[in-house]
C-alpha distance (Angstrom), angle and dihedral (degrees) to the residues before:
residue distance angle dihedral
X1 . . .
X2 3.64 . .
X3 3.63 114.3 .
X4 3.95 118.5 -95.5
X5 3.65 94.3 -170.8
X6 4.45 109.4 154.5
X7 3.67 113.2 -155.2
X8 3.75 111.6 -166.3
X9 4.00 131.2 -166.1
X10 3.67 130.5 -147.4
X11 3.85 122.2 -153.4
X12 4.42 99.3 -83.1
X13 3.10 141.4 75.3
X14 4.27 111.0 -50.7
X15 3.94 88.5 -37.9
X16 3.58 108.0 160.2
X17 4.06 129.4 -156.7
X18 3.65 124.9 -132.4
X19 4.01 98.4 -119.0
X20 4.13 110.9 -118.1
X21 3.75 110.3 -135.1
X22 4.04 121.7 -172.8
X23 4.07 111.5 -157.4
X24 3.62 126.0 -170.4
X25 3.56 145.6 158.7
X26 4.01 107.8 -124.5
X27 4.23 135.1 175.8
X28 3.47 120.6 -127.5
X29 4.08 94.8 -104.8
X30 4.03 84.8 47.5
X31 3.44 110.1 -94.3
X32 3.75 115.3 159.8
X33 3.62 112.2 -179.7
X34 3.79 122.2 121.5
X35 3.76 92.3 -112.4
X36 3.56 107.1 39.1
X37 3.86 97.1 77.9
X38 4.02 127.5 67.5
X39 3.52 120.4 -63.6
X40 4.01 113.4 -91.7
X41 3.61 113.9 -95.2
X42 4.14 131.2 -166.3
X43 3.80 82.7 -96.7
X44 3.82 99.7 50.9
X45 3.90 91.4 46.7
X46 3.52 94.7 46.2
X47 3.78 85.0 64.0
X48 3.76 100.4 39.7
X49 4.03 84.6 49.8
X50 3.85 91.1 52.8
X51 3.58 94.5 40.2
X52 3.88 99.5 52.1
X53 4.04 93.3 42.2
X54 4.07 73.3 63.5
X55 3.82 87.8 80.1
X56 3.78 142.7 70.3
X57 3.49 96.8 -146.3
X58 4.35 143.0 -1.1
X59 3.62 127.7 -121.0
X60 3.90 123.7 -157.0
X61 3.39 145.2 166.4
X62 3.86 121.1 -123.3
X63 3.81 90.5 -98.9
X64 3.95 98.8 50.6
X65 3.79 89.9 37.0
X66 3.57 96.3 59.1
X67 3.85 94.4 46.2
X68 3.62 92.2 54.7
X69 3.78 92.4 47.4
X70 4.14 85.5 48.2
X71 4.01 85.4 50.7
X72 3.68 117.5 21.3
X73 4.22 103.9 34.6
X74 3.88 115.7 103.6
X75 3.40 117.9 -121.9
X76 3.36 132.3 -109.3
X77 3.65 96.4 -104.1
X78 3.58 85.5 50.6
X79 3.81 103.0 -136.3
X80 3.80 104.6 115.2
X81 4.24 111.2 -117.7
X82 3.91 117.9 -76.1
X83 3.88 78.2 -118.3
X84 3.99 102.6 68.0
X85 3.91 110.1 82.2
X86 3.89 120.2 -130.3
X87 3.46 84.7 -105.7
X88 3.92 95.7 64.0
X89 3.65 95.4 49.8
X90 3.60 95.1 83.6
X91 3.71 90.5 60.2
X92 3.90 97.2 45.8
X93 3.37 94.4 53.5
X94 3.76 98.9 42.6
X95 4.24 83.9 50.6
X96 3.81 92.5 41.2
X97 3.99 94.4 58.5
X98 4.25 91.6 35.2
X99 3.87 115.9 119.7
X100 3.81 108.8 -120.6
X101 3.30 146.2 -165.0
X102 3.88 136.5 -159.2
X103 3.16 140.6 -151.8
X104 3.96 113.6 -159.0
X105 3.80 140.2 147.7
X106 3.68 88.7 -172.7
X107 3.78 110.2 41.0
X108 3.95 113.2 87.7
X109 3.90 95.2 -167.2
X110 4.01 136.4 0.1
X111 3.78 134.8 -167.4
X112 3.74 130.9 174.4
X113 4.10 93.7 109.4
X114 4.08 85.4 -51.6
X115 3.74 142.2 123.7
X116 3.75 131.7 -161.7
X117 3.95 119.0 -108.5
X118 3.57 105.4 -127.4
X119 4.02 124.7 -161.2
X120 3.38 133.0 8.2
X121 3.45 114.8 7.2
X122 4.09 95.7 -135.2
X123 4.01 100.8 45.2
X124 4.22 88.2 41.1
X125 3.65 97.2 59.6
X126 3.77 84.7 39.1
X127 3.62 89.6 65.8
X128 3.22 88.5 41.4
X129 4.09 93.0 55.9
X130 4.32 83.6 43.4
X131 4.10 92.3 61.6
X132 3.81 113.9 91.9
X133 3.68 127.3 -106.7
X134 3.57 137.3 89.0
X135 4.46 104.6 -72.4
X136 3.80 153.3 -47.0
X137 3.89 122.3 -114.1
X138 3.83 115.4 -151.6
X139 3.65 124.2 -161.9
X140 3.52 144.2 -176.4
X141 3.99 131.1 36.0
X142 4.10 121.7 -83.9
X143 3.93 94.9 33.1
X144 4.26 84.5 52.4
X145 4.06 83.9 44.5
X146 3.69 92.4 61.4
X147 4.06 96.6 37.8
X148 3.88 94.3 55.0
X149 3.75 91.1 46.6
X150 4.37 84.3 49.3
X151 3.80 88.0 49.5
X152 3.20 93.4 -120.7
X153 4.17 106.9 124.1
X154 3.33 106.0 96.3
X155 3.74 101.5 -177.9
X156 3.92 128.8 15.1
X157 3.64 116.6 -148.3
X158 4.55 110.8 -170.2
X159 3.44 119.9 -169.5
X160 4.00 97.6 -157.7
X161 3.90 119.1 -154.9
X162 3.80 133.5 -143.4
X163 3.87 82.2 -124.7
X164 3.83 136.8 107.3
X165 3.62 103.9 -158.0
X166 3.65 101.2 -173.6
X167 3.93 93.5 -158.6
X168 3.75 149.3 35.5
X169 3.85 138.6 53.6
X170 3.90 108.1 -17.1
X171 3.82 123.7 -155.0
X172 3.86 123.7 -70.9
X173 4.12 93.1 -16.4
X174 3.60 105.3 -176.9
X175 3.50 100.2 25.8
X176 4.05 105.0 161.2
X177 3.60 97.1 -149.3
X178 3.30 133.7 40.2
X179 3.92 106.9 -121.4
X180 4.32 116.8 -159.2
X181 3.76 106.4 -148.4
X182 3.47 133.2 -157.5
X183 4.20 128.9 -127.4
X184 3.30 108.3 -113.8
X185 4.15 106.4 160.8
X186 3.60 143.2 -28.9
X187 3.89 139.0 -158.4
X188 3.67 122.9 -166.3
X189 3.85 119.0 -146.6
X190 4.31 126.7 -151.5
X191 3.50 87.3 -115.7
X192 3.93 96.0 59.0
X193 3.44 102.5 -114.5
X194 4.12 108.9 123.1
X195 3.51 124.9 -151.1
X196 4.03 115.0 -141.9
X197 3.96 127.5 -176.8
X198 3.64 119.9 -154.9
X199 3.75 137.0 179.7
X200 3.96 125.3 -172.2
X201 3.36 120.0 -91.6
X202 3.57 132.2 -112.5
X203 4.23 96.7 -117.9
X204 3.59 112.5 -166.1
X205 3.97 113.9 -125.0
């Protein structure tokens, strides 16, 4: 695959911005929930494994960040469970040791390599964007919602599935503005699912 890699710059002298990437898995009529897709394959987590050791650092919601901790944290005896494949472990391990971030107005404290976001959701993840390092991968669905609307996605990576869902919570609903992206790669799987990056286009005015 050709490389898809967005370098932005902020107003200063060579000051670069860590590029904000949103990844999800998606059916073709839109559905976005967790379960709705195919089931992960050695394949599919190769690729989520390679894609996520892209970035510095994770940012969730509450919702997202708590099923990953439910799923992906090793356990205090530190042998992963008897019911995680070999296949998976690559993927645990690479979201176990991630940097994260949350963003909660419930949540009074979080561990698991991870930091509340505090203040205003727009100039936090700003900051966040203005540290250096290579990226941050968002997941999920209403924390995305609010970071498109902000401006603040700078690439948009869909993992479509062979799958009509016919229900559930569908991609980006109640986006305010329409956004026009741009192709920037695409990786087709065995199972049929494809796998297409995007980044907003620059639309004359």
């Amino acid at each position: 695959m050709r490389s898809g890699a967005v370098t932005l710059r902020v107003s200063g002298e060579n000051n670069e911005m860590r590029p904000l990437r949103y990844s999800i898995n998606v059916t073709l009529d839109g559905c976005c929930h967790h379960e709705a897709g195919l089931p992960p394959d050695e394949e599919s987590m190769r690729y989520w494994t390679a894609q996520m050791e892209r970035a510095d650092a994770l940012l969730f919601g509450r919702v997202t960040y708590e099923m990953m901790e439910s799923a992906w944290r090793r356990p205090a005896t530190v042998a992963w469970p008897d019911w995680m494949d070999e296949w998976e472990i690559p993927f645990a391990e690479a979201m176990d040791r991630a940097k994260k971030y949350v963003v909660s107005s419930t949540l009074s404290g979080v561990d698991w390599n991870a930091e509340l976001v505090q203040g205003d959701l727009g100039p936090a993840v700003q900051r966040l964007k203005e540290q250096p390092g290579e990226g941050l991968w968002v997941g999920g669905v209403t924390l995305p919602l609010a970071l498109a609307d902000l401006g603040l996605i700078d690439e948009y990576e869909f993992v479509v599935q062979p799958v009509l869902a016919g229900h559930g919570p569908t991609l980006l609903a109640g986006l305010r503005e329409r956004i026009q992206l741009e192709l920037v790669d695409r990786h087709e799987f065995q199972s049929g699912a494809v796998a297409v990056r995007y980044r907003p286009a620059q639309v004359p005015t």
